[in-house]
C-alpha positions as CSV (number, residue, x, y, z in Angstrom):
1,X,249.1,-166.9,116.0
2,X,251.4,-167.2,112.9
3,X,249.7,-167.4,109.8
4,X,251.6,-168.8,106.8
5,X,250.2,-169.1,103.2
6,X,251.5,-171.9,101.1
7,X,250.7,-171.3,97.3
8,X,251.4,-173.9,95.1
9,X,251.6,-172.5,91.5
10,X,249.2,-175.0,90.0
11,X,250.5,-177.5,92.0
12,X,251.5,-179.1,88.1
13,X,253.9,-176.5,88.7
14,X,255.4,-177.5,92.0
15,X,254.1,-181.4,91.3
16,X,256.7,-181.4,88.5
17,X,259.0,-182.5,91.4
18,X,256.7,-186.1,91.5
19,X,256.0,-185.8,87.7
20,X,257.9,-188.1,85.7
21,X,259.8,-187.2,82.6
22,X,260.5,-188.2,79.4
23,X,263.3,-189.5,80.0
24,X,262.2,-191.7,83.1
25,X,259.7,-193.2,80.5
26,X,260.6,-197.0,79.9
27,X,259.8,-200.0,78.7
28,X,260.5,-202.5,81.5
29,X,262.3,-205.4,80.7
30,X,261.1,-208.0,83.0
31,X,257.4,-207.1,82.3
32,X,255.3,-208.7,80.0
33,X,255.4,-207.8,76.4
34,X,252.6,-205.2,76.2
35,X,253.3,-204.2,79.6
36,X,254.9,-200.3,80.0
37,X,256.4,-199.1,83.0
38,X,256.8,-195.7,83.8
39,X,258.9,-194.6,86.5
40,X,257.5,-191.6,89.0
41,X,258.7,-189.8,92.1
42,X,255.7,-191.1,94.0
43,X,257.2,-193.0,97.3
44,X,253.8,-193.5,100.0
45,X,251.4,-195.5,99.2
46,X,249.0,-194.1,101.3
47,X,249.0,-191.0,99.9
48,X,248.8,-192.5,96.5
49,X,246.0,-193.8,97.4
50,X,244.7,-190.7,98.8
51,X,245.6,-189.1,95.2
52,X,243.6,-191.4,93.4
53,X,240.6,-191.0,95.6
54,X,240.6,-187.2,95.3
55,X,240.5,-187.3,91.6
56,X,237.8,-189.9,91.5
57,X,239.7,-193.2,90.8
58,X,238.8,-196.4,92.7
59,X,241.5,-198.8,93.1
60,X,241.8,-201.8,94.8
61,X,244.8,-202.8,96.9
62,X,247.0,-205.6,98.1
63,X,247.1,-205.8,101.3
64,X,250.4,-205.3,102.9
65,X,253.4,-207.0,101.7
66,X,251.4,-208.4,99.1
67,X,250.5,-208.1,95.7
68,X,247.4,-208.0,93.4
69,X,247.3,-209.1,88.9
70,X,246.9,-206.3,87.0
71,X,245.3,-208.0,83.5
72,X,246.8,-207.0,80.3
73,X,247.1,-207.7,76.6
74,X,246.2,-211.5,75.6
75,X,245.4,-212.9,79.7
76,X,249.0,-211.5,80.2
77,X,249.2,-210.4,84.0
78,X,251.8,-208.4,86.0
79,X,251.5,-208.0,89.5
80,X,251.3,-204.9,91.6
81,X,250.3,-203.0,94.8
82,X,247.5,-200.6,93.6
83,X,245.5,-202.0,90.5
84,X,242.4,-199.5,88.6
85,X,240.3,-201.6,86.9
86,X,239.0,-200.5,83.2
87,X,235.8,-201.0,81.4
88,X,237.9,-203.3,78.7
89,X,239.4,-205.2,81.1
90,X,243.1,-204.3,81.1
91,X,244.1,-202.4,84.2
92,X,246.1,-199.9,85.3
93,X,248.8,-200.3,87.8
94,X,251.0,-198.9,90.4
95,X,253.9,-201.3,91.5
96,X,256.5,-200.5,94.2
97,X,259.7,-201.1,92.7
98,X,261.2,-201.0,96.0
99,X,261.9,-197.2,96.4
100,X,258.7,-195.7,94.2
101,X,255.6,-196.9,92.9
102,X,255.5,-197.1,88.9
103,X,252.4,-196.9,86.6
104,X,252.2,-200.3,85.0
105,X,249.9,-200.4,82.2
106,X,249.2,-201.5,78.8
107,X,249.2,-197.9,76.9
108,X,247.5,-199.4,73.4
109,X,244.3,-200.2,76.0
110,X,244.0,-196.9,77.8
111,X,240.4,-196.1,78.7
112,X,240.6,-193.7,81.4
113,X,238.7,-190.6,80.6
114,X,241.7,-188.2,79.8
115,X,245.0,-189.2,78.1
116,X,248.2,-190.9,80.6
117,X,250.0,-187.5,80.7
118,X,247.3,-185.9,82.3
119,X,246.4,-188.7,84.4
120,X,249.8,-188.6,85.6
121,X,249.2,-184.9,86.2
122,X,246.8,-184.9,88.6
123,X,247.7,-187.9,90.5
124,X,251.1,-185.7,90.7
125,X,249.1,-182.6,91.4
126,X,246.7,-184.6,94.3
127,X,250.0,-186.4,95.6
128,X,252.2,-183.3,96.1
129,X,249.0,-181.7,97.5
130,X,248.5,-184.5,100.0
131,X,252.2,-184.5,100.6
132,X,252.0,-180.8,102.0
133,X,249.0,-180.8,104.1
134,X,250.4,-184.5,106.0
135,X,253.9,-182.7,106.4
136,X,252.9,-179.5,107.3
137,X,250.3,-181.2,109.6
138,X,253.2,-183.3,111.6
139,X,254.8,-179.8,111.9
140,X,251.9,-178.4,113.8
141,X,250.4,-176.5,111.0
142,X,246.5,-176.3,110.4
143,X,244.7,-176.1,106.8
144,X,242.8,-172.8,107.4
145,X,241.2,-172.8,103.7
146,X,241.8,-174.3,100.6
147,X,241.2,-172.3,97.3
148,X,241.3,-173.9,93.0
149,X,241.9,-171.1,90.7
150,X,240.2,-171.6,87.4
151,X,243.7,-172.4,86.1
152,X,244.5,-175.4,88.5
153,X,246.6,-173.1,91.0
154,X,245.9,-174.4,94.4
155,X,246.6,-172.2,97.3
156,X,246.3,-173.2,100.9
157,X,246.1,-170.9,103.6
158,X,247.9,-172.7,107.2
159,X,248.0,-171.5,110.5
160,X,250.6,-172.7,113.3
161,X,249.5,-171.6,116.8
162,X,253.0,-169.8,118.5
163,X,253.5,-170.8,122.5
164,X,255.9,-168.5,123.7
């Protein structure tokens, strides 16, 4: 048996490969008018999905192929794959762009219960985590245990079975 240990310095730290930056940051143009787009390295929607689940977010979804409105400033809508309703009644949204899925989202009616950067953190965090364990899962690896430091760091602990 080989035993390999994967840790992932606090996954924000190895996410930062899905995390958008600054510079990716932009108004869209052919969104609405309160509508903000922000580009991410986030390409399956599955695991996207998955992502959300794991940090407590339900979301509905189009099914595939098509798409869902996302409501927004003044009964302006934009439509997407992945929509999170809000409590105020303008949604968050993840659209597929046709090579990743952007956040779509008024940002002057965020209610989500921390601020978009670190939302975006631990949907980055959860998606590179989810990434690893499918990939490394396809590669004949098995998720031995799991452990969150008090500090986000997320080690895993995989085991490959060798058949000489």
């Amino acid at each position: 048996m080989k035993t390999v240990a994967a840790s992932l310095i606090a996954l924000a730290a190895s996410a930062n490969a899905f995390a958008p930056t600054k510079s990716e940051a932009r108004a869209a143009t052919s969104l609405n008018s309160h509508f903000t787009s922000v580009e991410t390295k986030l390409y399956n929607k599955q695991t996207l999905l998955k992502a959300l689940d794991d940090i407590g977010v339900t979301a509905k979804t189009a099914a595939e192929g098509e798409q869902i409105e996302a409501r927004g400033h003044k009964g302006d809508t934009v439509m997407a794959d992945i929509v999170i309703s809000q409590p105020n009644d303008y949604d968050v949204a993840f659209r597929h762009n046709g090579k990743t899925y952007e956040l779509v989202t008024d940002m002057q009616y965020w209610a989500q219960s921390m601020p978009v950067g670190a939302f975006m953190e631990k949907v980055n965090q959860r998606y590179a985590f989810n990434s690893i364990v499918d990939t490394a899962g396809n590669d004949g690896f098995n998720v031995e245990k799991v452990t969150t430091a008090v500090d986000g760091t997320v080690t895993l602990k995989m085991n490959r079975y060798a058949f000489n």
